[in-house]
N, C-alpha and C positions, 0 to 999 in steps of 0.2 A: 504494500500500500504506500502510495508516494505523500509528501512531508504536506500536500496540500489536503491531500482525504485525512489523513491526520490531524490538522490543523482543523477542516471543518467540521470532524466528526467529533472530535473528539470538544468543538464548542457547543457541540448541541445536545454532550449529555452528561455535560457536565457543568460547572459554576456558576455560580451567584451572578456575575457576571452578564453571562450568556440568558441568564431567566429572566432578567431583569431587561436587559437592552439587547434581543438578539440579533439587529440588526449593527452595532457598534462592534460587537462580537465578531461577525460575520465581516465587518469591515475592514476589522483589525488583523484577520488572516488572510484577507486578502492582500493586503497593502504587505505584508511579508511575502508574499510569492513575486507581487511585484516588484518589491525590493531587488530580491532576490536573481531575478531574470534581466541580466543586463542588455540583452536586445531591448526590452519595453524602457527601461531606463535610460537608455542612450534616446532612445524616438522619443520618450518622453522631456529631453532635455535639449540635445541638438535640433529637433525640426520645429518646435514652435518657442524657440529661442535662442537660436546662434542664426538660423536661416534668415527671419525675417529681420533682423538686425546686420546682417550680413550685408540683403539687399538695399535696407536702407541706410547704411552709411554710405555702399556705392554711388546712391543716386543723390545723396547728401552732395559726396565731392563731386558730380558732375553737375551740377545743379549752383553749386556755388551755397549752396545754404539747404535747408528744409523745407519743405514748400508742404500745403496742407495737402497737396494730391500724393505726393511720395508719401508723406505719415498714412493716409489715410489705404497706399497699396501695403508700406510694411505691416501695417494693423488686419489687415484683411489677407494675407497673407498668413499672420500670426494665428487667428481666429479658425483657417481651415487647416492647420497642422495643428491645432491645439483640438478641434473638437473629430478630424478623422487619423489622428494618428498617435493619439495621445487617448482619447475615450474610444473612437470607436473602434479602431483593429485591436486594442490588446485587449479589448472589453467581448469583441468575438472570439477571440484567442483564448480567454479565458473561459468562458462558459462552455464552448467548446470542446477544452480538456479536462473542465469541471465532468460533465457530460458521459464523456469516454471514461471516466474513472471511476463514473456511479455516485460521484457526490452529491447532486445532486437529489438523485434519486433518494439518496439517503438522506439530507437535508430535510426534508418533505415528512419525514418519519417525524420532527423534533418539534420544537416551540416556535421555530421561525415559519412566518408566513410567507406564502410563494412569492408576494411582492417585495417581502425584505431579503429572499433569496436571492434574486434576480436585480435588486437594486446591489449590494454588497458590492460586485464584481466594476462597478460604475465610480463608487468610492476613490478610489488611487488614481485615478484621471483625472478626476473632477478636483481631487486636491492640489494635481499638479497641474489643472487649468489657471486656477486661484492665482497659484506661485509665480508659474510663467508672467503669466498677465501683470502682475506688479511689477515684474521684472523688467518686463516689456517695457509698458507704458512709460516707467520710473528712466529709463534709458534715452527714452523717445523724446522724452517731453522734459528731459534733464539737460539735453545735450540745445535744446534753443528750439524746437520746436513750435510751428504757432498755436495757440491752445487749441485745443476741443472746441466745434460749435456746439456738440451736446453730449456732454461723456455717458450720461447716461443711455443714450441710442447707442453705446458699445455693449454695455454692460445689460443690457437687453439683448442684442443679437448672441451674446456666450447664454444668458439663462435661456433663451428659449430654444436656442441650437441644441445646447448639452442634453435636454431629453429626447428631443428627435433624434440626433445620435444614436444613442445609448437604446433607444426601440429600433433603429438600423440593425443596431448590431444583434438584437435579439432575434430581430428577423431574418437578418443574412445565415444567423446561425441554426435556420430550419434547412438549410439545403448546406449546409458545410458539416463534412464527418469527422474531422480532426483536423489538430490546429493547423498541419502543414497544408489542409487544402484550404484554410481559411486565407492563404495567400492568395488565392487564385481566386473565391468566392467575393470576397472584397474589394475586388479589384470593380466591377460596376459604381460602388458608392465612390469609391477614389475619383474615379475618371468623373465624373459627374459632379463632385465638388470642386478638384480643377478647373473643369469646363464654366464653372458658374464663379470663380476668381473673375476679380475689375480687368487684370491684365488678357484676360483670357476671352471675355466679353467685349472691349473696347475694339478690340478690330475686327467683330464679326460683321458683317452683312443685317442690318436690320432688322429685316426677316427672321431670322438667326436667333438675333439676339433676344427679339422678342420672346420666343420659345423658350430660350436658356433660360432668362430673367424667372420664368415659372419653375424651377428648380430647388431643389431643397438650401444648396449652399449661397446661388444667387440673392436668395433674400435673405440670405445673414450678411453679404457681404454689401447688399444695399444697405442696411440696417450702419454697419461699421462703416462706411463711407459719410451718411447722413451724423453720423456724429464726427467724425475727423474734419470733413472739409463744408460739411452741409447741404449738401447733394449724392444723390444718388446713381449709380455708375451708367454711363450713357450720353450725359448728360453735357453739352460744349462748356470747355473752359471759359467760355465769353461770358457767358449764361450765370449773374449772381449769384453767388451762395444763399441760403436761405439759414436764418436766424433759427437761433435756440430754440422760439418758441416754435416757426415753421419747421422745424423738423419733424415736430411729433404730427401734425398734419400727414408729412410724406413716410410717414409708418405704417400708413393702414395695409397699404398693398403687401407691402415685405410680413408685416406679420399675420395678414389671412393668409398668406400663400404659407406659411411655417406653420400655420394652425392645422390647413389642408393635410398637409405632410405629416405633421404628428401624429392626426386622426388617421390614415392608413395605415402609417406604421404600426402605432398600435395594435390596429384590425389584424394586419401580417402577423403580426406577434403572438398575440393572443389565439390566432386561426392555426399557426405552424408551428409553435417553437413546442418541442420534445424534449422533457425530461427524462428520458433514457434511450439509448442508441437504438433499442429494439422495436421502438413505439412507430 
């Protein structure tokens, strides 16, 4: 039995602890296997924080200074390594091999509820979303950046990102059998949050674009635009920013289109995901 069915089983039949708060329990072994696993700790440390910090000092010195559009691609940048490679591959990677090892299954036997099961594994990303994101930001907007039009339109596209995530990954993990094909089954949500990156939208065709913009990561990354520079990606540099308060105006559409997406996810999830390989 490996150090993880260990760790889970052995919280769910035993201590004060674990009766009391099984989901802290459950959080607390999990954040040790993540520890533990230095592929998840590196992704969870170099790509939504050496990367987008990377890019933007690049365009820092080519630019001669910071401008609110470079803050506002390293941010969005930041926000899609942070919530698909940081939550959501090691959050399928985990359940995954939770899965194949029965612990799940055994889980389900104890005091925890299926929803604090399945939340648990979500823990150790969401922590190092927290991190990163201070780190970020702190760097960003340390180094002479121009302020925020609305920080809070950031810190709205990470809360309302992180659950649709974290139901991605429950749901990607009805059709992935073990972690190494979780490379290959992941691979649709990646391409798909890439495609919906500002840099990746800004030179498509219109038509195109339009489409994209309906995408899951598109409207988190309209959301982190609308607070860095106060517009939303698409939109000509000519074309004024809009103010603090007009931003929460130009949120409606970013966040029905996230609300859209949660609600299937979930549906995915709740319809496919298997608590035992056999099911």
């Amino acid at each position: 039995m490996s150090t993880a069915t260990n760790a889970a089983t052995n919280g769910v039949t035993s201590g004060h602890t674990f009766r009391r708060h099984p989901l802290a329990a459950l959080a607390r072994a999990e954040y040790l296997q993540f520890r533990r696993n230095k592929t998840l700790m590196f992704m969870g440390v170099a790509f939504p924080i050496m990367v987008p910090l990377v890019f933007y000092f690049i365009a820092r010195a080519s630019e001669d200074g910071a401008t609110a559009s470079s803050v506002a691609a390293a941010l969005d940048s930041y926000a899609m390594y942070a919530l698909v490679f940081v939550l959501f591959y090691p959050m399928l990677s985990m359940v995954t091999t939770r899965r194949g090892e029965g612990v799940l299954k055994r889980l389900r036997t104890g005091e925890a509820t299926d929803r604090q099961i399945l939340m648990a594994p979500a823990v150790p990303g969401l922590g190092l979303i927290v991190v990163s994101a201070i780190v970020v930001g702190a760097v960003v907007y340390a180094t002479g950046a121009p302020a925020p039009v609305n920080p809070l339109a950031f810190l709205i596209a990470l809360a309302a990102g992180a659950p649709l995530f974290a139901l991605l990954a429950l749901a990607t993990s009805a059709v992935t059998k073990n972690a190494e094909a979780a490379q290959i089954t992941a691979l649709p949500v990646m391409a798909v949050a890439i495609i919906g990156l500002s840099t990746s939208r800004e030179p498509m065709p219109e038509a195109v674009a339009d489409v994209v913009d309906l995408t899951p990561y598109a409207a988190i990354s309209d959301l982190v635009h609308l607070g860095a520079e106060g517009k939303v990606v698409g939109v000509a540099d000519s074309v004024a920013a809009t103010d603090f308060a007009g931003t929460f105006a130009e949120m409606g559409r970013p966040l029905v289109t996230l609300a859209a997406w949660t609600l299937i996810a979930a549906a995915v999830a709740y319809k496919g995901f298997r608590w035992d390989e056999r099911e």
